[in-house]
C-alpha beads as a LAMMPS data file, in Angstrom:
LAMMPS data file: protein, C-alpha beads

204 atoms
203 bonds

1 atom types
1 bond types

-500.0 500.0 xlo xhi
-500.0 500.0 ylo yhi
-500.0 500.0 zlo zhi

Masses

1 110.0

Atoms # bond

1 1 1 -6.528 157.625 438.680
2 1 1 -9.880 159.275 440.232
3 1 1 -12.073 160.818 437.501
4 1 1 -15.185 162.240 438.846
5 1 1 -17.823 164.107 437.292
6 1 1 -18.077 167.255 439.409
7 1 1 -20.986 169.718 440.110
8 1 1 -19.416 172.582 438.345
9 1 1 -16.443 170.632 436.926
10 1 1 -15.462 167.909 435.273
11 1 1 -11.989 166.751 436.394
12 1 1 -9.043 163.848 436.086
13 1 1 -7.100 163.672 439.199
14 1 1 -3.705 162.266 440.023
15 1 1 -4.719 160.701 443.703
16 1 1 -3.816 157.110 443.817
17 1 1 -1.743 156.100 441.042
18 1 1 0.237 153.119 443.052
19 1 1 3.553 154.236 441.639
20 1 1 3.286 158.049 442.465
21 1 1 1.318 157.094 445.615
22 1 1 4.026 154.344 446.584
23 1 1 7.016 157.293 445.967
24 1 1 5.474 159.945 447.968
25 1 1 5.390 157.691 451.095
26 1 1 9.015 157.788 450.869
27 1 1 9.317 161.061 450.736
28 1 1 10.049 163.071 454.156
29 1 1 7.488 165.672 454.999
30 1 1 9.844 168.658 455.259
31 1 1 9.999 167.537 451.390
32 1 1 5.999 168.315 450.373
33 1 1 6.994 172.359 449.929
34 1 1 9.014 171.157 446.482
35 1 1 7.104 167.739 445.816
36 1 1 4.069 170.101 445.302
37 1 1 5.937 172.352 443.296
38 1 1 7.043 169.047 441.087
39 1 1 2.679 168.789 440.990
40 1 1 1.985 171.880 439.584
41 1 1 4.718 171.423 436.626
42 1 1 3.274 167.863 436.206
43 1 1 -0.182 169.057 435.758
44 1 1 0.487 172.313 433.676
45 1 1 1.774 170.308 431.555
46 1 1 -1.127 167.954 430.944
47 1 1 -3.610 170.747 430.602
48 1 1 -1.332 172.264 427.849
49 1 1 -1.422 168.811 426.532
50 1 1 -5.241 168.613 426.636
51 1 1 -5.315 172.149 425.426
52 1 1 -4.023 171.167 422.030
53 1 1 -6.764 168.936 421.233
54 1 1 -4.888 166.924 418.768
55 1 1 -7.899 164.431 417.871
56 1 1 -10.340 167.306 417.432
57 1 1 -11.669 169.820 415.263
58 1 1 -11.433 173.120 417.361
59 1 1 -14.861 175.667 416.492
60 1 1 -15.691 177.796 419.212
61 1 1 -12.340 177.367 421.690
62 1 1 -15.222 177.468 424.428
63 1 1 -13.672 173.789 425.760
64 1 1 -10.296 174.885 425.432
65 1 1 -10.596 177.904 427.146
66 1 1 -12.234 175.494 429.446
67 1 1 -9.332 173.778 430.508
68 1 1 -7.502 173.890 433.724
69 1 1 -5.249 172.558 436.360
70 1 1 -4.969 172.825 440.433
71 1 1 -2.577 171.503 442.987
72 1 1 -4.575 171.642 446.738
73 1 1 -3.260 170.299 449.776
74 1 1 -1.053 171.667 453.075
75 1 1 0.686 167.808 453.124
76 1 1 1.185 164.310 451.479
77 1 1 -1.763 163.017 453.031
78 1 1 -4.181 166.277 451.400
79 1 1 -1.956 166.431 447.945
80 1 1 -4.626 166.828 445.241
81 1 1 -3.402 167.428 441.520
82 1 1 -6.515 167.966 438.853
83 1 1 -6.595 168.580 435.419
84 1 1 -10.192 169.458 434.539
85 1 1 -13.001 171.302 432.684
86 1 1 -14.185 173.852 434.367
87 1 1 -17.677 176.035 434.128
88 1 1 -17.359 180.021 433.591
89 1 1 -15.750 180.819 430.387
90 1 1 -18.590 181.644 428.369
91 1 1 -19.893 178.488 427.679
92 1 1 -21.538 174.963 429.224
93 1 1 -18.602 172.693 428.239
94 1 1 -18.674 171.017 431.283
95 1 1 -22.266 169.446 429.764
96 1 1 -20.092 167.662 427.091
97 1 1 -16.287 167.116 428.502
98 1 1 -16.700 164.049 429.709
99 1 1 -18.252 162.892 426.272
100 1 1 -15.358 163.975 424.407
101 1 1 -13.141 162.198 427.125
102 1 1 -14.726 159.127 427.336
103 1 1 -16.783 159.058 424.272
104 1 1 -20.589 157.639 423.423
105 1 1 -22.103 154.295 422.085
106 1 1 -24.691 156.256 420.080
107 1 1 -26.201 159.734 420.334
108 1 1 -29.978 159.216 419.399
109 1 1 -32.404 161.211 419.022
110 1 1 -35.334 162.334 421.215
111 1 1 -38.471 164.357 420.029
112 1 1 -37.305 166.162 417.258
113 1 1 -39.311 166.080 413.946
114 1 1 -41.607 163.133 414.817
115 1 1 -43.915 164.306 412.332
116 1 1 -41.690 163.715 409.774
117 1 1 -41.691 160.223 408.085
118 1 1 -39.085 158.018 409.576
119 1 1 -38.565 160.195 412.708
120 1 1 -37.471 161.475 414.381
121 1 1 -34.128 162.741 413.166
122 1 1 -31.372 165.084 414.964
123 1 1 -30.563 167.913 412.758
124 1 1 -26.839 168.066 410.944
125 1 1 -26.078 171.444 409.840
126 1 1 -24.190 171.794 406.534
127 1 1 -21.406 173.735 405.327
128 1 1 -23.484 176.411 404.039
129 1 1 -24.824 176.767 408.343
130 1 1 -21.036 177.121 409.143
131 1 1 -18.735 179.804 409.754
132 1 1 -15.003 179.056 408.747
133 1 1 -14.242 177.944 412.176
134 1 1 -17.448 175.449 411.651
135 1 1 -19.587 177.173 413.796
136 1 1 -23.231 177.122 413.497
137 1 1 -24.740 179.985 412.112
138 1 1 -28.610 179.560 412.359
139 1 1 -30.506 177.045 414.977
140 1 1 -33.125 175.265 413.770
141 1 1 -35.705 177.623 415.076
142 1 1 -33.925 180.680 413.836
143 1 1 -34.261 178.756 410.284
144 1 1 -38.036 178.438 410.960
145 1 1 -38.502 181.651 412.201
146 1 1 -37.086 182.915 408.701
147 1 1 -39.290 181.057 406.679
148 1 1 -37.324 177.985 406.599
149 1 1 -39.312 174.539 405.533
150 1 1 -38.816 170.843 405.504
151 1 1 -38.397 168.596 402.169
152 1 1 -36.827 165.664 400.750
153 1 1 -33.117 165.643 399.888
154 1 1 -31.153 162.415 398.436
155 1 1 -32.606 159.381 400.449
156 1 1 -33.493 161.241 403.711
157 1 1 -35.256 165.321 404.753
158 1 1 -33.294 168.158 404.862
159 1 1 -34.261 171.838 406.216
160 1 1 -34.038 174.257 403.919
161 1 1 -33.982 178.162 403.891
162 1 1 -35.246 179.619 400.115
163 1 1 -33.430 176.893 398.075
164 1 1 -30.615 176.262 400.471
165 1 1 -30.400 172.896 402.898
166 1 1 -29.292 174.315 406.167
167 1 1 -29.558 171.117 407.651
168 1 1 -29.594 167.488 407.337
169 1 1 -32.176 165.095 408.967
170 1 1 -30.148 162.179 410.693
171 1 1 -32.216 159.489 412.393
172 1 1 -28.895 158.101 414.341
173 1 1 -27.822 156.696 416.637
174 1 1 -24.170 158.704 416.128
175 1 1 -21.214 157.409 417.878
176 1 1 -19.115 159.736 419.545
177 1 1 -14.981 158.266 420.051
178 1 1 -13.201 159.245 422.550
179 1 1 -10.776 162.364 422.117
180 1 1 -10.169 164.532 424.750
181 1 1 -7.283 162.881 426.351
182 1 1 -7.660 163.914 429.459
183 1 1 -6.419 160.682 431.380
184 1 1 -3.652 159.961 428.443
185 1 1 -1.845 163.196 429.687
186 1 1 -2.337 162.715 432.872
187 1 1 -0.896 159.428 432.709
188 1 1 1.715 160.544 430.176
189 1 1 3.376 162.593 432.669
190 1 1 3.654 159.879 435.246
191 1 1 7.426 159.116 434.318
192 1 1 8.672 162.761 434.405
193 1 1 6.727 163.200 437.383
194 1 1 8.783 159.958 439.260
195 1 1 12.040 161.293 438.273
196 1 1 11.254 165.311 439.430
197 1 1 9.975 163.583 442.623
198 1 1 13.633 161.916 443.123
199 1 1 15.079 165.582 442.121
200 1 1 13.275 167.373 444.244
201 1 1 14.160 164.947 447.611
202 1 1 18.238 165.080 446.088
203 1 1 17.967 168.637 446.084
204 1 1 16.620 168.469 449.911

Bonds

1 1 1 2
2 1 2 3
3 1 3 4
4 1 4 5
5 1 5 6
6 1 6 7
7 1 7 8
8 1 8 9
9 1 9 10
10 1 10 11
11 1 11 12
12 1 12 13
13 1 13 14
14 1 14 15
15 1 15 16
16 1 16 17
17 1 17 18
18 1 18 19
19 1 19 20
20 1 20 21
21 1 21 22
22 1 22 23
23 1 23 24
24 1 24 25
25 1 25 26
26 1 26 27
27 1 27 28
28 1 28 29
29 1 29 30
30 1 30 31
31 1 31 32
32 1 32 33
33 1 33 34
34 1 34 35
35 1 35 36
36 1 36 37
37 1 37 38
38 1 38 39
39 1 39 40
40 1 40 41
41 1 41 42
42 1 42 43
43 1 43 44
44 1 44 45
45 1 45 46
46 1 46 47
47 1 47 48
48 1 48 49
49 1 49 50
50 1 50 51
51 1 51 52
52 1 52 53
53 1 53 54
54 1 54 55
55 1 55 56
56 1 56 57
57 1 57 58
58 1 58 59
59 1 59 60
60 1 60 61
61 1 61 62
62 1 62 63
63 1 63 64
64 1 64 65
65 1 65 66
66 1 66 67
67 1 67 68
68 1 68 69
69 1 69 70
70 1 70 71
71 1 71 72
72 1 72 73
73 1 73 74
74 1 74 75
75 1 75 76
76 1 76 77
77 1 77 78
78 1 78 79
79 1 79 80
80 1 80 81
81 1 81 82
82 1 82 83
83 1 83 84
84 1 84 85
85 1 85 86
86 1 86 87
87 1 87 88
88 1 88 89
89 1 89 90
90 1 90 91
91 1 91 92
92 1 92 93
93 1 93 94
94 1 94 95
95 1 95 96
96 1 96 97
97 1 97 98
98 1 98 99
99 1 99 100
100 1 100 101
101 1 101 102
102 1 102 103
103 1 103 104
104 1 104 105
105 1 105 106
106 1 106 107
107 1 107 108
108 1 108 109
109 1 109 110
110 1 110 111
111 1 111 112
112 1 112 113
113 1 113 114
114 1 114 115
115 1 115 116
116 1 116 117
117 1 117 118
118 1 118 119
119 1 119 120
120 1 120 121
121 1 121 122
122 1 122 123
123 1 123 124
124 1 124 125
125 1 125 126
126 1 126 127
127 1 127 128
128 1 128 129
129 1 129 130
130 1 130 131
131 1 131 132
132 1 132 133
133 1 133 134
134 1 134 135
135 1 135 136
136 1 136 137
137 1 137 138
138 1 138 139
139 1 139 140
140 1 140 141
141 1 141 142
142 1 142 143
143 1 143 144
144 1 144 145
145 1 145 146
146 1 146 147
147 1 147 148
148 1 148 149
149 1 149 150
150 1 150 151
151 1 151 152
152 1 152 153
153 1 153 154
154 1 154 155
155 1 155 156
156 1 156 157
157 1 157 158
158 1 158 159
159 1 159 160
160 1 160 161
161 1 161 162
162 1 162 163
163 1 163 164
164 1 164 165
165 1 165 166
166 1 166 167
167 1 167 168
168 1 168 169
169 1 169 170
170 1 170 171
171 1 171 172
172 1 172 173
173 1 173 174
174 1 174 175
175 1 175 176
176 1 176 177
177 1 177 178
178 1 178 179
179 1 179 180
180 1 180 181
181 1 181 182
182 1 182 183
183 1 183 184
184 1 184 185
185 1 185 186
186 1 186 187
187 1 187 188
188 1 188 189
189 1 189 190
190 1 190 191
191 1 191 192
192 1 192 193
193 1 193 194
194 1 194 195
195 1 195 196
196 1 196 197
197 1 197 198
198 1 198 199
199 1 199 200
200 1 200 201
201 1 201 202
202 1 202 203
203 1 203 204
């Protein structure tokens, strides 16, 4: 399995698994027109996988819609099948793919509200900052620019608009698991790829 971090993608690609790369060596050339057909099955299928997001909570769709698959090549030797995240549907969730696929050890934060005690913090918005879908509603700086202020809440800070905490002061690190799945369905559809492989040389 290559996984690369890409300029204007993020992708998984089935390359050199030994099994699939072992097969196709077997596999006469005048067979590549319906082995790459067998490819693009394989890897629709994974992206649908990916696409369902199973072990997260969808908000804006922006990764979803993100989501894609390609099958490059002219023979065996060129064959290229990638799942990946891709740039150019409305949002930058190529920034934070591969977090999602491979996870973090601990999100910290940088230079956000040094000034207040303990910081600094990253900022949590609450339920009341949320659409339905758990979308953000107001940024930080919209909050400020609308007369939004800083007090205690509980143990820790919270920022609040009139009386209402918009967000939650968290001094982290947060650990982020990994979810997207990217390589599982990839690798998941190893075995149907094998046996479509064998098909498609029977049917020859």
């Amino acid at each position: 399995m290559v996984i690369r971090k890409m300029t204007d993608n993020f992708k998984v690609e089935i390359t050199n698994l030994r099994e699939v790369r072992d097969y196709i060596e077997t596999m006469p050339e005048e067979s590549f027109p319906a082995a790459k057909k067998v490819f693009k099955k394989a890897v629709l299928n994974a992206a649908n996988t990916v696409k369902l997001m199973k072990k997260m909570k969808v908000r804006t769709g922006a990764l979803r819609r993100s989501i894609q698959q390609s099958v490059t090549g002219t023979d065996f030797d060129k064959l290229r099948a990638s799942v990946y995240s891709a740039q150019g549907s409305g949002a930058n969730q190529v920034l934070y793919a591969p977090v999602h696929e491979f996870g973090h050890p601990g999100i910290k934060p940088i230079d956000k509200y040094k000034g207040v005690p303990g910081g600094p913090y990253m900022n949590i918005p609450t339920d009341a900052n949320k659409t339905p879908a758990g979308v953000m509603r107001m940024s930080a700086w919209q909050i400020f620019r609308a007369g939004g202020y800083i007090r205690k809440a509980g143990k820790g800070y919270g920022v609040f608009l009139k009386d209402q905490i918009m967000m939650t002061l968290v001094k982290g690190p947060i650990k982020i698991m990994p979810r997207l799945g990217m390589r599982d369905a990839a690798e998941a559809e190893i075995p149907t790829l094998l046996s479509n492989l064998a098909d498609a040389i029977g049917a020859e």
